[in-house]
Each structure stands twice: as C-alpha cells, then as structure tokens.
PASEBA-1860 file (N, C-alpha, C; in nm, 3 decimals):
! residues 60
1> XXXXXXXX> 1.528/-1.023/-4.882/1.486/-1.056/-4.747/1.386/-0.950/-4.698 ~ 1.267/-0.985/-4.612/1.173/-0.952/-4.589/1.204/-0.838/-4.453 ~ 1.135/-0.688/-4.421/1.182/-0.592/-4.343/1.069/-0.587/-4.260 ~ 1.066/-0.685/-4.150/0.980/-0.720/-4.095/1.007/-0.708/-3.908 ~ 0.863/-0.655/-3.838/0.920/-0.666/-3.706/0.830/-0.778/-3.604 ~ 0.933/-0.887/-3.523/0.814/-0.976/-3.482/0.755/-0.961/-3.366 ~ 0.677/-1.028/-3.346/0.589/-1.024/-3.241/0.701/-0.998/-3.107 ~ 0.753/-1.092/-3.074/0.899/-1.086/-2.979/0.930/-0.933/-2.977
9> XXXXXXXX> 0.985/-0.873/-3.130/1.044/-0.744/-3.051/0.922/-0.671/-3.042 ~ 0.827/-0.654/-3.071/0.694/-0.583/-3.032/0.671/-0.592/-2.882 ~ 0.656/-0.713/-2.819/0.624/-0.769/-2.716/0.772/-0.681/-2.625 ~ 0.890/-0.683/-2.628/1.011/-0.644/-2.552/1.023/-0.465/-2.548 ~ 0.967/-0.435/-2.668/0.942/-0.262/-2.666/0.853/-0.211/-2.606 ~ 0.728/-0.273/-2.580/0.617/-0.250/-2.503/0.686/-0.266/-2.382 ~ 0.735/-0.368/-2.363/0.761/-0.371/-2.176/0.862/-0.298/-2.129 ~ 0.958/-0.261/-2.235/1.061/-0.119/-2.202/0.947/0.018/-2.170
17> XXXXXXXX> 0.929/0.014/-2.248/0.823/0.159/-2.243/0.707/0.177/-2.133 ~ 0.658/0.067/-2.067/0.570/0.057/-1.957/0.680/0.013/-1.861 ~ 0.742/-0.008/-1.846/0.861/-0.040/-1.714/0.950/0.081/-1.710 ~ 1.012/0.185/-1.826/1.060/0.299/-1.803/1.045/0.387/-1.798 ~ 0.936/0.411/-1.859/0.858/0.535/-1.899/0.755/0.567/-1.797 ~ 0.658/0.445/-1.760/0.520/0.458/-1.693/0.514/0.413/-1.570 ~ 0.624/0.358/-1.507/0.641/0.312/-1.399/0.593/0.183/-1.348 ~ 0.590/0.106/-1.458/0.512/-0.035/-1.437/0.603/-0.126/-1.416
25> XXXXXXXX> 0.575/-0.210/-1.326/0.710/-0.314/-1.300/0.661/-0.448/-1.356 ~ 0.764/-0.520/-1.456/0.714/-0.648/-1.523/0.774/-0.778/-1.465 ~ 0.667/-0.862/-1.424/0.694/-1.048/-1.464/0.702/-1.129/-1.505 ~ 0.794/-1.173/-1.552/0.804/-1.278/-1.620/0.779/-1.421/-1.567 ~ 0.626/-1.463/-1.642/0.609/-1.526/-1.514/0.592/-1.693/-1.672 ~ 0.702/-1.711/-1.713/0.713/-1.787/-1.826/0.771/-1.939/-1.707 ~ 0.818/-1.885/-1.626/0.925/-1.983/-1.587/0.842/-2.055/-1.391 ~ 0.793/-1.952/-1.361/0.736/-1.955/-1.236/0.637/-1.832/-1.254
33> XXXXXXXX> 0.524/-1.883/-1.202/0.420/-1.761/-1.165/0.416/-1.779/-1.064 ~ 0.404/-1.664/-0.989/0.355/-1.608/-0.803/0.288/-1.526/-0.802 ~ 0.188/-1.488/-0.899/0.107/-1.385/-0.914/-0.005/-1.406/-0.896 ~ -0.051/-1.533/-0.840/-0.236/-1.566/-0.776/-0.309/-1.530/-0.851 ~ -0.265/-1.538/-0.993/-0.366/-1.559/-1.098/-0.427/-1.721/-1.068 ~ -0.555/-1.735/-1.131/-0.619/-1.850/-1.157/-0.584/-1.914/-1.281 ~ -0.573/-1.870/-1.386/-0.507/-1.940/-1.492/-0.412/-1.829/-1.578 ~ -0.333/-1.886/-1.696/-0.241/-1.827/-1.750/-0.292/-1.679/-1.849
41> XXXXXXXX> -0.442/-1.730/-1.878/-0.473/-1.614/-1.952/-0.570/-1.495/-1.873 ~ -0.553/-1.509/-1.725/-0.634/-1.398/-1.671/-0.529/-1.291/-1.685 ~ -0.562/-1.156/-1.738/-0.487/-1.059/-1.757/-0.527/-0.952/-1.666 ~ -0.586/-0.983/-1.566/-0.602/-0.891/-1.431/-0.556/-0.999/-1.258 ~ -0.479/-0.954/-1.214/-0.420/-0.963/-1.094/-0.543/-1.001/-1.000 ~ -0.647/-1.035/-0.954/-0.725/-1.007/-0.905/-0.723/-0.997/-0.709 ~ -0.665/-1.084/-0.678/-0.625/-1.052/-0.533/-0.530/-0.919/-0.523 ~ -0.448/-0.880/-0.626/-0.401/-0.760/-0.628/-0.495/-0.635/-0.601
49> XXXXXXXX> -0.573/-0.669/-0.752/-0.642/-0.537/-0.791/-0.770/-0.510/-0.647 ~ -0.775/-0.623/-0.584/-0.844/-0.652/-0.500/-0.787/-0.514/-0.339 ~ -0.661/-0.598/-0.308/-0.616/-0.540/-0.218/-0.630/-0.374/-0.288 ~ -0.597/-0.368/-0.381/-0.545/-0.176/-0.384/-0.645/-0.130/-0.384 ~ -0.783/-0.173/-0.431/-0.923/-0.106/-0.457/-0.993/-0.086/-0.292 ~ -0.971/-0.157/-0.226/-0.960/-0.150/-0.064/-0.871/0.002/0.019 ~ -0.767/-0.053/-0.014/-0.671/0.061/0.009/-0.727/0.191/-0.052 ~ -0.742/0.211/-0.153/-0.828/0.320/-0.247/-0.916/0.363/-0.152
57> XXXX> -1.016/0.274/-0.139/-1.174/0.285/-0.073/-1.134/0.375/0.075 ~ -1.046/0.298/0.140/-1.004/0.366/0.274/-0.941/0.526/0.301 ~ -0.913/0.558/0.166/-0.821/0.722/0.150/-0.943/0.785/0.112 ~ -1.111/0.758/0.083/-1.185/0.850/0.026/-1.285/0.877/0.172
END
C-alpha cells in the first residue's frame, strides 16, 4: 500500500496552521457563502479588502 498524503489532509493542515499559528480565521463556505464574493473562484474578499484598505488609508 501506497504512503501517500492527500490533497484533503494538505488542505486541513494548512488551515490549522493559518487559523493557529497566524491568526487567520477560516470559512467554510462549502455549504453557504456570506462572503460577497462574486463567484466561487475569486480568492480575494473584495468588499472586505475594500473596507480595510479605507480604514488603512484613514490611520496614515
């Protein structure tokens, strides 16, 4: 039998390690998205990244 690691636990170690380590909080957004993405493969938040870059702008 083959000593192999899959995508799945790759995918579940990454999100331990950015959720415990780095302070990143994850969604699972398999079941419901509420994240005002435009489609499933935009991998930036954009009304998010939107609001904080504002917020940013206002502290300089």
């Amino acid at each position: 039998m083959a000593n192999y690691i899959s995508e799945d636990q790759i995918e579940k170690a990454i999100i331990e390690v950015f959720t415990h380590n780095l302070g990143y909080r994850h969604i699972n957004c398999l079941e419901s998205d509420t994240t005002g993405r435009q489609a499933e493969t935009d991998v930036v938040i954009k009304p998010l990244l939107r609001r904080k870059l504002v917020d940013l702008r206002s502290r300089i």
